[in-house]
BAGURO-12722 format. One record per residue (C-alpha): chain; residue in one letter; x, y, z. Coordinates in Angstrom, 3 decimals. Layout:
<atoms>
+-------+------+----------+----------+----------+
: kette : rest :        u :        v :        w :
+-------+------+----------+----------+----------+
:     A :    A :        X :        Y :        Z :
...
+-------+------+----------+----------+----------+
</atoms>
This chain:
<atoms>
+-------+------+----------+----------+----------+
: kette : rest :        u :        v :        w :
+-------+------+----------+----------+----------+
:     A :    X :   28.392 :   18.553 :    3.132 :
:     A :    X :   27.736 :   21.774 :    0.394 :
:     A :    X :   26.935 :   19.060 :   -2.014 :
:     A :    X :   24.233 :   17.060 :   -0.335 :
:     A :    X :   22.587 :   20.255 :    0.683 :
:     A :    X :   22.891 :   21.374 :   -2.628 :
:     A :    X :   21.076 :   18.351 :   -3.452 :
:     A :    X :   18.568 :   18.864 :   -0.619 :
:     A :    X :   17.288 :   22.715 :   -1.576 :
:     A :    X :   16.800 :   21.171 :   -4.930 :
:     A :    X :   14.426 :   18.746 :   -4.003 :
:     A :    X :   12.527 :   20.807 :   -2.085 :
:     A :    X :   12.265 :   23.429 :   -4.468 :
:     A :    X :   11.405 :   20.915 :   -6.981 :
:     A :    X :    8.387 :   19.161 :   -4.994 :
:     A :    X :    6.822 :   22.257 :   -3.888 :
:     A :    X :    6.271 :   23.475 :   -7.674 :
:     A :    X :    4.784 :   19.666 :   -7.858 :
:     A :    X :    2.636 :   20.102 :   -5.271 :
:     A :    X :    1.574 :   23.518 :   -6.655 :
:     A :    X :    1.816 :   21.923 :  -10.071 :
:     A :    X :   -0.760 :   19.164 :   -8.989 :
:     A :    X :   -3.350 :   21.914 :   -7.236 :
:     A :    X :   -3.081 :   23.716 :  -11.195 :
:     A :    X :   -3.986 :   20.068 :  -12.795 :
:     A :    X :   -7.491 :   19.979 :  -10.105 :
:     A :    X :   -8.247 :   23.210 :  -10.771 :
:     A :    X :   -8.051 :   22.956 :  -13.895 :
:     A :    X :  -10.549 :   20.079 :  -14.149 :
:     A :    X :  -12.863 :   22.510 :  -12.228 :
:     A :    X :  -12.394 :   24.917 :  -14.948 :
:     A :    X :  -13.400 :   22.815 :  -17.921 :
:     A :    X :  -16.632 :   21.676 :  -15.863 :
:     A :    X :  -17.875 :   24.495 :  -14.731 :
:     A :    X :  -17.371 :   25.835 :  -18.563 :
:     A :    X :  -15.054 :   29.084 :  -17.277 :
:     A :    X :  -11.950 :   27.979 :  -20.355 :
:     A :    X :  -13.508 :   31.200 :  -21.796 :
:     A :    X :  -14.040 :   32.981 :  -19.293 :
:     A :    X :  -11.437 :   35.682 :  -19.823 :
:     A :    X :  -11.465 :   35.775 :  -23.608 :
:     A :    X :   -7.950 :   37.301 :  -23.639 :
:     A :    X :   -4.529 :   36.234 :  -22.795 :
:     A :    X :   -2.493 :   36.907 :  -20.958 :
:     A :    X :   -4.360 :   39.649 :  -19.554 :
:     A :    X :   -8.256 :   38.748 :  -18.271 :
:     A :    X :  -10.540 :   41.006 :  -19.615 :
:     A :    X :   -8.010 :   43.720 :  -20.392 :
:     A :    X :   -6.810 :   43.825 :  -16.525 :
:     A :    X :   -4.784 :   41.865 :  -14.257 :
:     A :    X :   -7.569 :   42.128 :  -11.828 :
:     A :    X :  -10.625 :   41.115 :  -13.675 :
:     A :    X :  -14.363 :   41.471 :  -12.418 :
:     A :    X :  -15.360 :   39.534 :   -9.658 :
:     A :    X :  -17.750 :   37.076 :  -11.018 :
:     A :    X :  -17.557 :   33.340 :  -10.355 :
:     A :    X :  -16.615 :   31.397 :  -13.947 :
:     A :    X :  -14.025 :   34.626 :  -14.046 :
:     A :    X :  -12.105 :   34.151 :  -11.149 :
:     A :    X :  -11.735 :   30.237 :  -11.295 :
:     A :    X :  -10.280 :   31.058 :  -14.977 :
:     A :    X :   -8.093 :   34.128 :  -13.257 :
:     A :    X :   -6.970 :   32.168 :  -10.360 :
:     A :    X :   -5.867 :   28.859 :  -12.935 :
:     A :    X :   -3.673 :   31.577 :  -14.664 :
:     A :    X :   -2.861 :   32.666 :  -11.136 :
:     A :    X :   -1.666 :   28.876 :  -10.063 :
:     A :    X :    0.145 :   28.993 :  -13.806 :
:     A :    X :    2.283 :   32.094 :  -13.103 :
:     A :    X :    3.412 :   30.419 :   -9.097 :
:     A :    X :    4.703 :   27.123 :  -10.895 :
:     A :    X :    6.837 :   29.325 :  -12.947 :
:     A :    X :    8.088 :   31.432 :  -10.537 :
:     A :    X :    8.831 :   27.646 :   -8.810 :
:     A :    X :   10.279 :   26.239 :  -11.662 :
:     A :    X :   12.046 :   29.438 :  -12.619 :
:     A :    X :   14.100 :   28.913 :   -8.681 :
:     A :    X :   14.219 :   25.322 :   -9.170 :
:     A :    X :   16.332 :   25.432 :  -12.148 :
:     A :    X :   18.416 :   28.413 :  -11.478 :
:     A :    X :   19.526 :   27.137 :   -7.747 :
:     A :    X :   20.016 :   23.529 :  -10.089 :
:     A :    X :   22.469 :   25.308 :  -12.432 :
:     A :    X :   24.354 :   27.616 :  -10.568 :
:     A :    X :   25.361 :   24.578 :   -8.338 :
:     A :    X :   27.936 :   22.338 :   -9.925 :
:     A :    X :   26.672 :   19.166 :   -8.276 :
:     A :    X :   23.049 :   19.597 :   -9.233 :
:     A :    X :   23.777 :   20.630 :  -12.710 :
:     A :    X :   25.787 :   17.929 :  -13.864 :
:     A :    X :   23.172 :   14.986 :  -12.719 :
:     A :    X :   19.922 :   16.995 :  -12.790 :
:     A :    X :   20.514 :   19.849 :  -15.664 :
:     A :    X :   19.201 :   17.959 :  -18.163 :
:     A :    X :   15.686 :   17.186 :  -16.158 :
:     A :    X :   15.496 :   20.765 :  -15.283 :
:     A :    X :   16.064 :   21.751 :  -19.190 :
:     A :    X :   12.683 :   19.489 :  -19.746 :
:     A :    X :   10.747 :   20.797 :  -16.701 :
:     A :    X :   11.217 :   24.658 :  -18.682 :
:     A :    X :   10.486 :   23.193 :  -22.450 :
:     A :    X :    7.559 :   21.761 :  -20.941 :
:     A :    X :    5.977 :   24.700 :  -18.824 :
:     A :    X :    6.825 :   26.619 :  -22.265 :
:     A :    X :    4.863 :   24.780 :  -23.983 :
:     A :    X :    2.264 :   24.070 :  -21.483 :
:     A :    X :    2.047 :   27.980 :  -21.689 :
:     A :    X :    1.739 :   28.289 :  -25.243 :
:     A :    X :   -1.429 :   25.789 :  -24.971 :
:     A :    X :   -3.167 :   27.250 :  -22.356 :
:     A :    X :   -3.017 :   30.591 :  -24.847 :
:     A :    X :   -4.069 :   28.689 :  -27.459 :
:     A :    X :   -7.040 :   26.978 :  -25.574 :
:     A :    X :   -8.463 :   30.663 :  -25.599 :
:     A :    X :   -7.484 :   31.359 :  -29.052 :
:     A :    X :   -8.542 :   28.628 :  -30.290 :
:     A :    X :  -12.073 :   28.401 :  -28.556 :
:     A :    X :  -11.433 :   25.512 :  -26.319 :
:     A :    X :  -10.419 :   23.200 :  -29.037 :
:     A :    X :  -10.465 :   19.622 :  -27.961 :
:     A :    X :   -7.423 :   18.863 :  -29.012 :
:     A :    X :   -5.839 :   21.760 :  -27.565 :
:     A :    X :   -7.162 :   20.899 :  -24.261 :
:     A :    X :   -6.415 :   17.007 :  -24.331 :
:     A :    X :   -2.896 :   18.578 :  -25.025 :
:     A :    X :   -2.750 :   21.246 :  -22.438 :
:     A :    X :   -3.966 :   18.223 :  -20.128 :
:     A :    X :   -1.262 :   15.498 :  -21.335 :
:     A :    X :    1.554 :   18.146 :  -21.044 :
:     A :    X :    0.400 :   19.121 :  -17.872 :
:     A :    X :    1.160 :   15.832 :  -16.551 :
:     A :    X :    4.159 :   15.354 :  -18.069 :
:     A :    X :    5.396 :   18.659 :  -16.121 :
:     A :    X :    4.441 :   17.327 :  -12.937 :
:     A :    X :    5.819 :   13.893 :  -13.559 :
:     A :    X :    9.004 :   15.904 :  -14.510 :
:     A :    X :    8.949 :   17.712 :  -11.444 :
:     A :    X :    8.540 :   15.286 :   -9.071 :
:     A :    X :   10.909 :   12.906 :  -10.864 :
:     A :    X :   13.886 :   16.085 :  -10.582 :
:     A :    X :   13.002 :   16.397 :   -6.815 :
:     A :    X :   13.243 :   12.697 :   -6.213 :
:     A :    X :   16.340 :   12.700 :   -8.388 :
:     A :    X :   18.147 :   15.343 :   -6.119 :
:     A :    X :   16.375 :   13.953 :   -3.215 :
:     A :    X :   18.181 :   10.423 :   -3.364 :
:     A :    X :   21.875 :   12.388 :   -4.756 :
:     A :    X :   21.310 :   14.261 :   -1.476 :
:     A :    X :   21.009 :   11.628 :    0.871 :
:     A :    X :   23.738 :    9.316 :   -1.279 :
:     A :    X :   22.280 :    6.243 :    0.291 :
:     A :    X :   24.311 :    2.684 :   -0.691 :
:     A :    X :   22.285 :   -0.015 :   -2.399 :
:     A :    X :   22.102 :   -2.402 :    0.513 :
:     A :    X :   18.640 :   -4.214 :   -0.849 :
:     A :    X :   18.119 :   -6.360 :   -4.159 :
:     A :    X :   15.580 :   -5.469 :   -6.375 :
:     A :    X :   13.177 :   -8.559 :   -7.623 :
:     A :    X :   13.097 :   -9.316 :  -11.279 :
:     A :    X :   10.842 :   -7.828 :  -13.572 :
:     A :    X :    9.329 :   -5.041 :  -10.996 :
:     A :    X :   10.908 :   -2.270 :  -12.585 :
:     A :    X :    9.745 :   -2.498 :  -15.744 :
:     A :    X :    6.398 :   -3.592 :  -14.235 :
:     A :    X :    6.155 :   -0.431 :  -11.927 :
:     A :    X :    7.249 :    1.875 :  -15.122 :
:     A :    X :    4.721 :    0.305 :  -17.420 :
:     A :    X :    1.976 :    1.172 :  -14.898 :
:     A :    X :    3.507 :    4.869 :  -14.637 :
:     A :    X :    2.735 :    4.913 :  -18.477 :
:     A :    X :   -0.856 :    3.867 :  -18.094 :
:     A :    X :   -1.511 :    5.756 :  -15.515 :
:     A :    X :   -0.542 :    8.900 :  -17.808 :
:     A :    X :   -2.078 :    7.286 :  -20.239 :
:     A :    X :   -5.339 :    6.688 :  -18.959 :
:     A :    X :   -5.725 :   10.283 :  -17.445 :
:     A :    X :   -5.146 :   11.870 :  -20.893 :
:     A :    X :   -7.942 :    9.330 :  -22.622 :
:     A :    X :  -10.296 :   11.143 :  -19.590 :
:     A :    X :   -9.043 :   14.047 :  -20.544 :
:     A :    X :  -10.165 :   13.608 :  -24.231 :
:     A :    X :  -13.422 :   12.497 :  -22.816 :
:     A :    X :  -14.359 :   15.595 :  -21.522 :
:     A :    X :  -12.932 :   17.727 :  -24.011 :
:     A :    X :  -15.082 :   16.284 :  -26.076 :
:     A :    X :  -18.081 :   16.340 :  -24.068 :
:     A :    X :  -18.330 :   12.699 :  -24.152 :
:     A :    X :  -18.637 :   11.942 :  -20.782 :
:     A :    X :  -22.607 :   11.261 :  -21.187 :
:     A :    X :  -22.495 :    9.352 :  -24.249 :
:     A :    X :  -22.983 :    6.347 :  -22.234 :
:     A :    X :  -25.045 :    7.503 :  -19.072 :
:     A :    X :  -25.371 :    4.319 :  -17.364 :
:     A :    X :  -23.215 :    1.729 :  -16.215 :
:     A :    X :  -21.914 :   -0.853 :  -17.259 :
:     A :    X :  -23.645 :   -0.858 :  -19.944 :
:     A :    X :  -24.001 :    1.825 :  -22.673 :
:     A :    X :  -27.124 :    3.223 :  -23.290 :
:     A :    X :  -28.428 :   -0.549 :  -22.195 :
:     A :    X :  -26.085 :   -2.439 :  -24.277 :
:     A :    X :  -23.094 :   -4.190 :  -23.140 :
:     A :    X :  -21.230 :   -4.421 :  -26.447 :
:     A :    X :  -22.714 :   -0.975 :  -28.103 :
:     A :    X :  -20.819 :    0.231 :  -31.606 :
:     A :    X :  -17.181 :    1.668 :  -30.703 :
:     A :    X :  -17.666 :    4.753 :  -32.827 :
:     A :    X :  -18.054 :    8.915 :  -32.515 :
:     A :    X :  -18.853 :    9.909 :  -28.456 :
:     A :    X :  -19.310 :    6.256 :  -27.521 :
:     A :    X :  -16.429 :    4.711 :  -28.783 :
:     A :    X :  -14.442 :    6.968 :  -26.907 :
:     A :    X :  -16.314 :    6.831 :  -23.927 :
:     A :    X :  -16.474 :    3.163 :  -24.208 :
:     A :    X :  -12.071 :    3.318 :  -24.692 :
:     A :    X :  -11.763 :    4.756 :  -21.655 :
:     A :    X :  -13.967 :    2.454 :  -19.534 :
:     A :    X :  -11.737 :   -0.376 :  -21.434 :
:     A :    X :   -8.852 :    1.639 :  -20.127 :
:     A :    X :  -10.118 :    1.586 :  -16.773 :
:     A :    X :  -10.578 :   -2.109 :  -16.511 :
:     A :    X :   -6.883 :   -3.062 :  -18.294 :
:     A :    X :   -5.321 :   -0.561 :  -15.366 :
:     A :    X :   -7.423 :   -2.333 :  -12.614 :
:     A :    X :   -6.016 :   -5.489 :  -13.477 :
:     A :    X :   -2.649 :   -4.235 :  -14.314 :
:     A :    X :   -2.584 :   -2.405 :  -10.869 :
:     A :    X :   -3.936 :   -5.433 :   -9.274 :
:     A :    X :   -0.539 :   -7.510 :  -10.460 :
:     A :    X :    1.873 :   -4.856 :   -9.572 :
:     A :    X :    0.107 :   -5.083 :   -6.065 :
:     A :    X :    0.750 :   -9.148 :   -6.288 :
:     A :    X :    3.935 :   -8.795 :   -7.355 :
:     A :    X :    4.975 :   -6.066 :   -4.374 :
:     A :    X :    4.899 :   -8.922 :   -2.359 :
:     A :    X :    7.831 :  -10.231 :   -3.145 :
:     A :    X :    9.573 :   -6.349 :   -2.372 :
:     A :    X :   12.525 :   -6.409 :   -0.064 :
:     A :    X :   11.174 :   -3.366 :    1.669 :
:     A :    X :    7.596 :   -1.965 :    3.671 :
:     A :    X :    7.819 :    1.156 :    2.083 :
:     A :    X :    7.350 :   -0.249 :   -2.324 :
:     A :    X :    4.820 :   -3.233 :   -0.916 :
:     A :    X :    2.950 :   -0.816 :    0.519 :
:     A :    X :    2.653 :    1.498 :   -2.538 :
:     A :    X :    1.554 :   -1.218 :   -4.139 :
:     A :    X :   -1.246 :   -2.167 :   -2.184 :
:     A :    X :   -1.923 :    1.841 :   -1.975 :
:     A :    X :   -2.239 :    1.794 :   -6.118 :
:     A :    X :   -4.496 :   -1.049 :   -6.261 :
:     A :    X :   -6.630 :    0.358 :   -3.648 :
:     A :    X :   -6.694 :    4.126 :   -5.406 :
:     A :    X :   -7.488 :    2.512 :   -8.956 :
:     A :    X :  -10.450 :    0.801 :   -7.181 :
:     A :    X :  -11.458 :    3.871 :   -6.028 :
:     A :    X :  -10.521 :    5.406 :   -9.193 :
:     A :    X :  -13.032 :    3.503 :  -10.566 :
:     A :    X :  -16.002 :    4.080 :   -8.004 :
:     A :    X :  -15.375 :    8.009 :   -8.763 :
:     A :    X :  -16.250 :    7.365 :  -12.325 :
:     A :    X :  -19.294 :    5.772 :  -12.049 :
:     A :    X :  -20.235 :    7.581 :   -9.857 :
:     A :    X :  -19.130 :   10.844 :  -12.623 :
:     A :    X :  -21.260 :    9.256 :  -14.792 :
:     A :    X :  -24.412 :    8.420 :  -12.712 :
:     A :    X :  -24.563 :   11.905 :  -11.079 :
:     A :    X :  -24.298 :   13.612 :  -14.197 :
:     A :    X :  -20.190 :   14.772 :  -14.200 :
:     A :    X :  -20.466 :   17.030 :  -10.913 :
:     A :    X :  -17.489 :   19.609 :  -11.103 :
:     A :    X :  -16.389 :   17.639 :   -7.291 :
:     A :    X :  -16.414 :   14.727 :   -8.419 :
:     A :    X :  -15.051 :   15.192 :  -11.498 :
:     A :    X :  -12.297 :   17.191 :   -9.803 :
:     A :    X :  -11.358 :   14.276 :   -7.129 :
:     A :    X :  -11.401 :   12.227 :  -10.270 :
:     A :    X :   -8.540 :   13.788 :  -12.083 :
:     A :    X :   -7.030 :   14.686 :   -8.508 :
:     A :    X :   -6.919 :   10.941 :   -7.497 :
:     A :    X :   -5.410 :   10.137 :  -11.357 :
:     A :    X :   -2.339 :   12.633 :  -10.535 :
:     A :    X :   -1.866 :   11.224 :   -6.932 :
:     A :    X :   -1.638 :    7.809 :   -8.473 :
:     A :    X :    0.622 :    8.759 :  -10.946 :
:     A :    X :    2.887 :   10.506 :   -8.250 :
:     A :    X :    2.714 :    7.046 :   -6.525 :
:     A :    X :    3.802 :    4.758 :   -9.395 :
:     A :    X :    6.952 :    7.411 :  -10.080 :
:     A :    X :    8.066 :    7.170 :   -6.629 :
:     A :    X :    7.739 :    3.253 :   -6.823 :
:     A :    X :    9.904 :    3.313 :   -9.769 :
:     A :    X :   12.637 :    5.434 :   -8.217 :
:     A :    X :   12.394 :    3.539 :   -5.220 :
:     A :    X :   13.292 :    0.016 :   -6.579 :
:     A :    X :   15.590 :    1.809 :   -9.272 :
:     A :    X :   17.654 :    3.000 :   -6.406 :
:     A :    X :   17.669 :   -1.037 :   -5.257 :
:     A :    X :   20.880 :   -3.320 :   -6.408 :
:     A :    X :   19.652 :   -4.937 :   -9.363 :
:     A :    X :   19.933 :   -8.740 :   -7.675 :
:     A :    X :   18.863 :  -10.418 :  -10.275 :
:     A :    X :   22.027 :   -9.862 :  -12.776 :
:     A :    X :   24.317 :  -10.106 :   -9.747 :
:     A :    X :   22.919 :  -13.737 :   -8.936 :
:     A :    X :   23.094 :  -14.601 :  -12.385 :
:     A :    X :   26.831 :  -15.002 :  -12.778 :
:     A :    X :   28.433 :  -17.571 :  -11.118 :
:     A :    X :   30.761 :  -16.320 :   -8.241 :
:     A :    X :   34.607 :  -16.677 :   -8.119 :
:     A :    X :   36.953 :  -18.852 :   -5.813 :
:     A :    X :   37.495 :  -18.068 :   -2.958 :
:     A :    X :   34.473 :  -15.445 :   -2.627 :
:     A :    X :   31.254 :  -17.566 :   -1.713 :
:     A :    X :   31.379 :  -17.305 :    2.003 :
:     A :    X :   31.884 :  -13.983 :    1.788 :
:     A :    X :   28.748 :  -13.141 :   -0.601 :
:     A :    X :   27.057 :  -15.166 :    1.047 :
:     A :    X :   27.950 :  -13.634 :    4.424 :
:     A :    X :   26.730 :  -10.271 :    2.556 :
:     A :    X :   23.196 :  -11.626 :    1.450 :
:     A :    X :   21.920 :  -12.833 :    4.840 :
:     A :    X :   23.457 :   -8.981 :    6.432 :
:     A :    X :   21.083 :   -7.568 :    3.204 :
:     A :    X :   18.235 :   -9.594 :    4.011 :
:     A :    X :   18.526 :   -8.827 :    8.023 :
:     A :    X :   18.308 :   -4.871 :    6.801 :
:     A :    X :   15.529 :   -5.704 :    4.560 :
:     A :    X :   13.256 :   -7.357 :    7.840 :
+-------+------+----------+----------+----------+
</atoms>
């Protein structure tokens, strides 16, 4: 049908900008290590040339910008093929209108970051709506993805999972930003041991440490948050959400071991890169867990009123066929 393949050059569009989108988020943890934000003092141009000298800090700032300029010429496709097709741009225009306000202004940071001499809160910025892009991105492609293959809601969704897999979306974003702020604001040493802080286990919350110390809190609420959703997956109709929940739990753990490990090395630029790397793959998880149980019938308001005569057999007939697709 023109429609669903509409639907299905839109999601593919959309998910390779994503996956281009997350390579610009690594790399650009590699450039704030390594100290290259300054690199190419100018903007847009590098050293007053497209092609700029071939020294190392130089071309890891040249080939971020590089990374920049492919996601928009992604984006740019995505959202013209999205609204020069009818179907797409009535149920996706809107999330391709955000994807462009946000690469905007993603743009207008990473100019400013220069301009502004790697302000902190510049950078925390161009990190947070960096995220927010590819969150955008993968959310349109997942959007057109399910329009395309116009599946019927055959499973029922358990209560409370929604929410619960949304919530952990936010934290996830969350927490990535707060590590974002941490190096910014070359705080990452401020407590070089672990787990305590400079040998204390409670130390004062205030200047480098508090911050530092915020994010390690962060780390342990989305451990234990992430641990729940993977309890709760249990209870998932289908293989594919249980198993992303076990996956999350598993990353955040790991999640974890990458940090202290950041901090006990000394904030390598690999490690630190696999650490923001393995922050955007998690948050790429949790979205798709949220589509996939909002695309679920939402069970728990349709067992909740009581059913009319005559039509209990044949509900009932339709849960067992629902729960024979679900095994």
């Amino acid at each position: 049908m023109p429609a669903a393949r509409d639907f299905g050059i839109t999601a593919r569009l959309a998910f390779v900008t994503a996956t281009v989108m997350f390579a610009l988020i690594v790399v650009g943890s590699i450039v704030r290590t390594t100290g290259s934000g300054l690199a190419c003092p100018d903007w847009p141009l590098c050293h007053g040339r497209l092609i700029p000298p071939l020294q190392f800090n130089i071309l890891i700032e040249w080939f971020h910008r590089l990374l920049a300029l492919v996601v928009g010429a992604g984006l740019v496709a995505t959202a013209a093929w999205t609204w020069t097709r009818s179907g797409p741009r009535a149920r996706l225009g809107g999330l391709a209108a955000m994807s462009i306000a946000l690469y905007l202004t993603q743009a207008l940071l990473g100019a400013l970051t220069v301009w502004k001499l790697l302000d902190p809160s510049v950078v925390s910025g161009h990190l947070a709506v960096g995220l927010l892009l590819f969150a955008t991105l993968l959310a349109l492609g997942l959007s057109a993805r399910r329009a395309a293959r116009a599946e019927p809601r055959t499973l029922e969704r358990p209560a409370g999972l929604l929410p619960l897999f949304a919530t952990a979306t936010v934290a996830i974003w969350a927490q990535a930003v707060l590590g974002g702020m941490v190096s910014t604001n070359h705080a990452s040493l401020a407590c070089p041991d672990w787990p305590t802080c400079n040998g204390r286990w409670l130390p004062e919350l205030t200047g480098l440490v508090g911050l530092q110390m915020a994010h390690r809190f962060g780390a342990y609420l989305l451990v234990a948050l992430l641990g729940w959703v993977a309890l709760r997956t249990g209870s998932a109709p289908d293989a594919g959400t249980r198993n992303l929940g076990r996956v999350l739990f598993l990353l955040v753990l790991a999640q974890g071991a990458i940090g202290v490990a950041n901090v006990l090395l000394g904030i390598p630029v690999w490690v630190s890169a696999l650490h923001l790397g393995n922050a955007a793959l998690m948050l790429a998880l949790s979205l798709i867990g949220t589509f996939r149980l909002a695309a679920m019938d939402a069970g728990e308001r349709a067992t909740s009123r009581p059913p009319r005569a005559g039509t209990r057999p044949q509900a009932d007939a339709r849960v067992r066929t629902e729960r024979m697709v679900a095994r």
